[in-house]
N, C-alpha and C positions, 0 to 999 in steps of 0.2 A: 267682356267676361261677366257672368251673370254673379250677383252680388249673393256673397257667401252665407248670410243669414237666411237671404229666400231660399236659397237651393237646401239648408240646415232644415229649413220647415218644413219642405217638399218631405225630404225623408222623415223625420217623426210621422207627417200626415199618414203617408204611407204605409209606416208602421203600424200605425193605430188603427186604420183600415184595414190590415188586416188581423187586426186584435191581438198583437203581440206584443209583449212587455218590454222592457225595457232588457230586465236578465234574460227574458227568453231570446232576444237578439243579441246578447253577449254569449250567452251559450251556440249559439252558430256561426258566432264570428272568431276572428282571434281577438277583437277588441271587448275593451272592461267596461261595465257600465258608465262609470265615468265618462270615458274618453266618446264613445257614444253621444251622452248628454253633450258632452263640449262639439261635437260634430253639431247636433240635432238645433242644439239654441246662437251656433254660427262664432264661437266660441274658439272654435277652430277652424282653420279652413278645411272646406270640402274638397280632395279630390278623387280625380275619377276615379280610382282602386275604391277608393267610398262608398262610390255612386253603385259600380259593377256589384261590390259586394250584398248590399243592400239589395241589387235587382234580385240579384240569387236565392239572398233569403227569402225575399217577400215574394217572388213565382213572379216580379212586376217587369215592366221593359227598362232601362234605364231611360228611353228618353221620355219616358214618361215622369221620369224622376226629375228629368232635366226641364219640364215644361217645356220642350222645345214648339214652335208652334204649329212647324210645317214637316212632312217627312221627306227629306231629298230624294228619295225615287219617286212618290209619288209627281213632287214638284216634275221632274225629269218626266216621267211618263203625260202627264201635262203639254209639259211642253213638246212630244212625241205627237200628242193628237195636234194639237193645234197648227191652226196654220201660218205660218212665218210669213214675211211680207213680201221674200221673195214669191212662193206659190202664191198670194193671192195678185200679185201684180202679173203674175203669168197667166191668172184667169180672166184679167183685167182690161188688157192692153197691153201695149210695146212700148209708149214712153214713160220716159222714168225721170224726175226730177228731183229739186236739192233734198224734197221732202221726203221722199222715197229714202234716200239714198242716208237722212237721220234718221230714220226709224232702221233701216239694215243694220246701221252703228250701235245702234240700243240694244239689238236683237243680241250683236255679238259678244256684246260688253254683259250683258244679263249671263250669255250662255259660259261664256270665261267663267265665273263666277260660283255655275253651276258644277265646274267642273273641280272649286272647293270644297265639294260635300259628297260628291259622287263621282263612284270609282269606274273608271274607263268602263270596264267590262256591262255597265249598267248608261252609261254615258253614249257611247262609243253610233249606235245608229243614231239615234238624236244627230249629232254636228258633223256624222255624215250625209245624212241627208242635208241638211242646213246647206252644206258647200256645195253639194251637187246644184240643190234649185239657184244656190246666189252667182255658179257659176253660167247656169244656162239662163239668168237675166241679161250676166253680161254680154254674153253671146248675139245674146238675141234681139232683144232691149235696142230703142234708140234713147242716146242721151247728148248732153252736152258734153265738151272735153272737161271741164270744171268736174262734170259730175259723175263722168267716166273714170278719172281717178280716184275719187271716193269708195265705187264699188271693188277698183281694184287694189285697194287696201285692206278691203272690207274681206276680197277672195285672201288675200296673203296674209291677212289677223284669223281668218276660219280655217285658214292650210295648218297656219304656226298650232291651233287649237287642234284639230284634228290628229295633227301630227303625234302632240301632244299626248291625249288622249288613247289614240290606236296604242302607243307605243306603251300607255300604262298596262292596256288590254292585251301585250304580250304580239302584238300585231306589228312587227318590226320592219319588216318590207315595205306594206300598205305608209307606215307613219314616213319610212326614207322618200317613197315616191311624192307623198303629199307635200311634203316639207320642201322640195326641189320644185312640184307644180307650183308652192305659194311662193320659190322665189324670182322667177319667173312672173306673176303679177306687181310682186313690189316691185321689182327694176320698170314692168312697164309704167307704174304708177309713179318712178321719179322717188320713192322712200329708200333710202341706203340704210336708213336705221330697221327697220321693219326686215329687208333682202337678210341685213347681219342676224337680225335676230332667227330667224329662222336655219340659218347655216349655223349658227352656233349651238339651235336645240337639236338641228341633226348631231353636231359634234359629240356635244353632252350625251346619246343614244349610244355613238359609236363608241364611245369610251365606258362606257357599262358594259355593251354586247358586242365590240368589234374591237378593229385596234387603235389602241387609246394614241398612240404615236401618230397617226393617221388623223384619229379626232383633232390631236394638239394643235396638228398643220390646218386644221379646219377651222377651230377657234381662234387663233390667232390669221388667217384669209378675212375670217367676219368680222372681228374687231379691224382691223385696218380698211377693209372695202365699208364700215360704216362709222368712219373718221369725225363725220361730223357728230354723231349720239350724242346727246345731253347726256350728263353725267349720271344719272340712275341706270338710265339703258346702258351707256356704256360699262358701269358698274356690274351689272348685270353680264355681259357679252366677256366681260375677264373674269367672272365667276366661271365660265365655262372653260375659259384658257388655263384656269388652276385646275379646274378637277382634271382636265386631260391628261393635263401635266403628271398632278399627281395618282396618275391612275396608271402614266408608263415610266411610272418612278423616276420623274425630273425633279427632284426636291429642289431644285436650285431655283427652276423658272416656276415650279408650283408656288413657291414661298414671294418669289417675286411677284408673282401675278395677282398672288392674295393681297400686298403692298399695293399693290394700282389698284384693287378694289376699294379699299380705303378710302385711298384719294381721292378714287372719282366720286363714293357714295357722302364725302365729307365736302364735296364742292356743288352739292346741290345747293339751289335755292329756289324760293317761292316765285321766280320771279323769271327763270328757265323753264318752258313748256318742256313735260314729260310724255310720253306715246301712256296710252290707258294702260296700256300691257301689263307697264314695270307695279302697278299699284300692288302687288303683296310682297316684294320687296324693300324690306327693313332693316334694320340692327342685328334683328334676331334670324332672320332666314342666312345672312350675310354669313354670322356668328357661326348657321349650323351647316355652312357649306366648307369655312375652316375648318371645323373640327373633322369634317370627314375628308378632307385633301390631310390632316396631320395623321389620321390613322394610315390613307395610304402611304403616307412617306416616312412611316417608321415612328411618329410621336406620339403614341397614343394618350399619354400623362397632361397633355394639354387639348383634347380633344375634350375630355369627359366635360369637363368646368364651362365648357361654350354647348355644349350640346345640352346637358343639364339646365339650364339657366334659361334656354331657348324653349325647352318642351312645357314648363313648370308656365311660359306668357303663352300659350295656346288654350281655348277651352274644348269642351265639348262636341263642338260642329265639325273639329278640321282632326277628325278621328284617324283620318288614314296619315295624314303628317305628324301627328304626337305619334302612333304605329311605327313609320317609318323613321322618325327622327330616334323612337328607344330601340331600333336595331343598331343602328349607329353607335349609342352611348353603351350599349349593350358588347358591340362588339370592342369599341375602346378599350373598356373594363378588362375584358376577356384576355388582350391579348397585353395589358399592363399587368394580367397575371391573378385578376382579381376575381377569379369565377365565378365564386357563388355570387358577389353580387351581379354578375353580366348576368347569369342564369333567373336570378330575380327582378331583372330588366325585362328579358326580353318574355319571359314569360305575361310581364304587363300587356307591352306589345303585341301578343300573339292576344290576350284578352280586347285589346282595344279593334283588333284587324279583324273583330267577330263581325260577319254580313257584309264585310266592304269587298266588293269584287272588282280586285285591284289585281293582275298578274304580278305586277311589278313586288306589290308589299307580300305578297304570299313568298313570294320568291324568295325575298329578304329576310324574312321569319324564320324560313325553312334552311336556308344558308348559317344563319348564326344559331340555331337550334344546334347543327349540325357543331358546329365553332366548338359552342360551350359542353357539347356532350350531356 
């Protein structure tokens, strides 16, 4: 997170460029000069409601405010022109070796990543095509069996992505079929952890948009057919077994299953290799996947305090999850009875979900807009 003094200066500069005072930026805000000052000299922490307000006054972008230094669609369209290593080994030749088969890993581990800053709908042909050329290497390609499994982890890490992705972009079909083609690769590739993970983000889909009873039975298939998981993955794979849960109001085995998250994610250590995958799960994603398995099952009064606490360690970049995480908090409130502030939640949210074409987070926005009235 960018240190609170620089980002304090960002805004005065801004200000001063465009030659407005100090009062004349209290008169277009709700905030006092004062409180201003203590933003502007880092006095205060900045955050984004800060930042958004300030863009408004001053006609500026806010990630302009933010220095950020790259813009994630253009990144994305980038990497749209460019050519991946699957096409260029396809203009190249037919063998493929261990070299090939590190850089396909780099390609996929960079594109996961991209898919932290940009919303399926803008994402979505990018890591379709990706999959298509990495699958018609394998096809076609001669390699070693060493390095034949490589790539077919490489097709079952870009399915679980794809799948991903489609399904953010509202593409629910395309994401069930991909997610089933990339399990299908990890079993031929000998990964049980990678096969679960994949049945499990199907699962997590179908307990959003199908029937969550159905997911449960799917969550709990992928955790047990991927027995061996190191403890993050595994941790991971019974995050999906709670939301099911609590999504066909099983409070008994949602609450249980959150229990084994725990455990599994408190038995890591440095010293257990993890698949790339699990790297943006932590304390705080763990945190804000409780809070929404206790809204489904009836606790809203303990949801708010993990969801809060979780939104406030994100910054600027991962727009669409601060978005989707204050529908969450947003709806907690709501149904603890507590309106105007749910309505003063999600209205943040709906500012933060400004430009991210995301079907999923428009969805959620529009859901608890509805909630709060």
């Amino acid at each position: 997170m960018r240190h609170m003094s620089d980002l304090g200066s960002r805004l005065r500069a801004a200000r001063e460029a465009a030659g407005m005072s100090l009062a004349a930026m209290a008169a277009k805000t709700h905030w006092s000069k004062a409180q201003l000052g203590h933003l502007e000299t880092g006095a205060r922490a900045v955050k984004r409601e800060h930042v958004i307000t300030y863009s408004r006054a001053l006609n500026v972008s806010a990630e302009s405010l933010y220095g950020q230094p790259q813009d994630p669609l253009r990144v994305a369209h980038e990497w749209l022109v460019a050519d991946g290593p699957a096409r260029v080994h396809r203009s190249a030749g037919r063998r493929v070796g261990q070299s090939f088969a590190t850089e396909l890993e780099q390609r996929v581990n960079d594109l996961r990543r991209l898919d932290d800053t940009v919303g399926g709908g803008d994402l979505i042909p990018l890591v379709r095509r990706e999959l298509a050329e990495t699958s018609a290497v394998v096809k076609c390609a001669d390699y070693s069996e060493a390095v034949g499994r490589r790539l077919l982890v490489a097709v079952g890490e870009l399915s679980q992505l794809v799948g991903w992705v489609a399904s953010d972009a509202g593409y629910f079909l395309e994401a069930r079929h991909v997610y089933l083609d990339g399990v299908s690769a990890a079993r031929d590739a000998g990964d049980r952890t990678l096969a679960g993970q994949l049945l499990s983000t199907l699962s997590y889909q179908m307990a959003n948009v199908g029937n969550p009873a159905d997911a449960a039975l799917l969550a709990k298939s992928a955790v047990k057919g991927a027995h061996d998981a190191p403890p993050i993955a595994k941790a991971l794979l019974l995050e999906r077994v709670a939301w099911a849960s609590a999504r066909s109001r099983d409070a008994e085995s949602a609450l249980r299953a959150m229990d084994a998250v725990d455990d599994a994610y408190e038995s890591r250590s440095a010293g257990i290799g993890e698949p790339e995958w699990v790297y943006w799960l932590n304390r705080d994603e763990i945190d804000v996947m409780a809070g929404r398995c206790f809204i489904e099952i009836g606790q809203p009064d303990r949801a708010a305090p993990l969801l809060s606490h979780a939104i406030d360690a994100y910054d600027s970049e991962h727009a669409r999850e601060v978005a989707l995480y204050r529908t969450w908090l947003a709806e907690s409130l709501a149904r603890a009875g507590e309106l105007d502030a749910a309505r003063d939640v999600i209205e943040k949210a709906r500012s933060t979900s400004a430009g991210i074409n995301s079907a999923r987070l428009t969805r959620r926005v529009e859901d608890i807009e509805q909630l709060v009235g």
